[in-house]
C-alpha positions, -999 to +999 in steps of 0.1 A: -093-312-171-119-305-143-100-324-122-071-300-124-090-267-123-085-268-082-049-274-084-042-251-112-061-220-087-040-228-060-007-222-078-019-190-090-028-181-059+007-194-046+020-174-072+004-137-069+014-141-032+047-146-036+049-118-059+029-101-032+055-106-008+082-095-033+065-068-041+060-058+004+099-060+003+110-037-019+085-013-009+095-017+029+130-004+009+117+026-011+098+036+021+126+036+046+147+048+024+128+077+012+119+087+044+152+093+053+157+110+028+132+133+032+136+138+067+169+152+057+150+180+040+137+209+072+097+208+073+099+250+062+126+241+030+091+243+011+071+211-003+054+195-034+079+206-063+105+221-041+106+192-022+109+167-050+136+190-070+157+184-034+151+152-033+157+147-072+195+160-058+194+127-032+208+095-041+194+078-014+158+088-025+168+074-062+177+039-043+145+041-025+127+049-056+143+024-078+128-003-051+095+014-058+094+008-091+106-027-084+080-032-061+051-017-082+064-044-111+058-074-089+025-059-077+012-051-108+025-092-116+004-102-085-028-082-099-022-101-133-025-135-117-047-126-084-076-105-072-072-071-045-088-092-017-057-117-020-027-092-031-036-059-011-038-074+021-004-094+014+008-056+011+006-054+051+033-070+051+053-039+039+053-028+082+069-056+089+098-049+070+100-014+069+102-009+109+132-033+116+147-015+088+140+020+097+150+010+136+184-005+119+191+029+104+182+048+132+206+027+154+178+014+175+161-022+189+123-030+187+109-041+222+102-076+224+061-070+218+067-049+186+082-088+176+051-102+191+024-082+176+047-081+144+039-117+146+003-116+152+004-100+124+019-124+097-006-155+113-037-137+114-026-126+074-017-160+064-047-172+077-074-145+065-058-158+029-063-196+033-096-190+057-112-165+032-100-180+001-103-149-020-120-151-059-113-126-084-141-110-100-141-087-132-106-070-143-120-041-154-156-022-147-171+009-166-167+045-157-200+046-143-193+018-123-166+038-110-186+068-104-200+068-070-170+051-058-150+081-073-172+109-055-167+091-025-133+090-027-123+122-044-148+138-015-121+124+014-091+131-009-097+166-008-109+171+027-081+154+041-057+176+019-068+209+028-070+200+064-035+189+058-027+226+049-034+243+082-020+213+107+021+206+113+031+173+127+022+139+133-012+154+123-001+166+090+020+135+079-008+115+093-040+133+070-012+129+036-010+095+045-052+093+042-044+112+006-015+091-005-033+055+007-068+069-015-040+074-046-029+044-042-059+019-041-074+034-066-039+030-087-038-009-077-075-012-088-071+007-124-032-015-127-056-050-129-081-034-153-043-021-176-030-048-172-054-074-182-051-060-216-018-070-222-032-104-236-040-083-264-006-064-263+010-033-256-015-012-278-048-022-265-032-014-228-022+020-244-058+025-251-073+020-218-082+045-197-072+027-170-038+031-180-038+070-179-060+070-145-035+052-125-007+074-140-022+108-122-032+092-087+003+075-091+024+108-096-001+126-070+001+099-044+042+097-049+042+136-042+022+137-013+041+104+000+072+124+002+054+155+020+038+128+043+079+115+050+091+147+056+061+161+082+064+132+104+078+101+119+080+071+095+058+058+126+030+083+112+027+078+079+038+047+067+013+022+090-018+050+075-006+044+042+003+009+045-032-006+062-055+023+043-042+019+008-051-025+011-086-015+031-097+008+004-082-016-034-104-043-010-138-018-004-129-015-047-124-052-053-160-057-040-179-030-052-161-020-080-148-054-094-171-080-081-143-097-058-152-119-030-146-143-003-155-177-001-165-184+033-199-192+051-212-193+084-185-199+113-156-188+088-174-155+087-167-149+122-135-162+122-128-136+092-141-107+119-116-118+145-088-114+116-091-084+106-094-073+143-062-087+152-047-070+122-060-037+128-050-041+164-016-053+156-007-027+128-021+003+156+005-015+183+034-013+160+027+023+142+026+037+182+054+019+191+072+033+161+055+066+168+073+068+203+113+059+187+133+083+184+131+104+150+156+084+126+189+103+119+191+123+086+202+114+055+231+130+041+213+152+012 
């Protein structure tokens, strides 16, 4: 039985990353798709609830957000099985998508380095996983666990979205993205604590607190998503959201949940060189995305 603990881990951990990568295609979907969709809406047609009751009107936003809700399944599946440090950082994976898509749409080609750093990309991902070999800790941690955590957070939240208020612009779509990455970390963090109670069915998930937390950061963070779309170039917003929102359920995983990596010595600064390469690959693609040409409109 001992014997086939180590095996058993490492089809889990195949497992919640292949839902993972399920999970990074359909949201690659919902995010091209809903940008377009709300590009299709003029920046002074109003925002928040204005902006959702046009978009309400759009059927290729419904497409977009049917792929959404696809995609949060299989994430949600991943967190069941795996720990934030192995599942959010799968969720880079999103970019890689989404840009060839929203370049097909816009009836454009990526460069040959957008393919190159696109490719950096997936190895220095693939091996941060194996490399790093990430644990899971705790599925769920008490409020007062949460607390600092939560100041910090809710401190940034709301600095970023007032500053948002007074800018236009990449700048604008850019802060949102800040807003809508903090919603969603902290929705992926409080999904593994819901979800774990399923074991004990429906009812004891209904109880948790968790359940009702990530339902208000999810509904905020899908709001200010679709302001973020509409101020700015997918190029903007979607790398912000798509590198913060894994950077901040991993700063959570640790010292929320107790998740780490098991690595020593050498693989320590091999991790370093990783996550380097990932940041600098994911800031070469968002700029090179940044300087296409706006995608065509959606027909509302």
């Amino acid at each position: 039985m001992i014997s086939s603990m180590p095996g058993m881990i490492r089809l889990v951990t195949i497992l919640a990353a292949a839902l993972a990568l399920l999970a990074a295609v359909l949201l690659a979907i919902a995010s091209a798709a809903q940008q377009r969709a709300a590009a299709s809406v003029p920046d002074d047609g109003g925002g928040g609830l204005r902006l959702m009751g046009v978009l309400l009107r759009n059927k290729l936003w419904w497409t977009g957000t049917l792929c959404d809700a696809g995609g949060f399944v299989c994430q949600a599946a991943a967190l069941g099985v795996g720990s934030l440090l192995l599942v959010q950082p799968m969720l880079v994976t999103t970019l890689l998508f989404a840009l060839p898509l929203g370049a097909r749409w816009a009836h454009r080609r990526l460069r040959r380095s957008d393919w190159v750093w696109a490719g950096l990309l997936a190895v220095a991902l693939a091996t941060f996983v194996i490399s790093g070999e990430p644990t899971a800790g705790i599925d769920r941690a008490p409020p007062e666990r949460w607390l600092p955590a939560g100041l910090v957070l809710g401190t940034v939240f709301v600095v970023c979205l007032l500053a948002a208020a007074t800018r236009r612009g990449t700048t604008r779509a850019v802060l949102l993205a800040v807003c809508v990455a903090l919603a969603y970390a902290v929705t992926d963090a409080l999904t593994k604590g819901a979800v774990s109670q399923l074991d004990d069915g429906v009812y004891a998930m209904l109880r948790t607190w968790e359940l009702y937390g990530l339902a208000v950061a999810s509904v905020a963070g899908t709001i200010l998503q679709q302001q973020a779309f509409q101020a700015g170039n997918l190029g903007a917003s979607l790398p912000t959201i798509t590198v913060g929102e894994p950077v901040i359920a991993v700063v959570l995983g640790v010292t929320v949940l107790q998740e780490h990596l098991r690595s020593d010595g050498a693989e320590w600064a091999l991790i370093a060189v990783l996550v380097v390469v990932m940041v600098v690959a994911t800031v070469a693609l968002a700029r090179s995305a940044a300087r296409s040409p706006q995608a065509a409109p959606a027909a509302a």
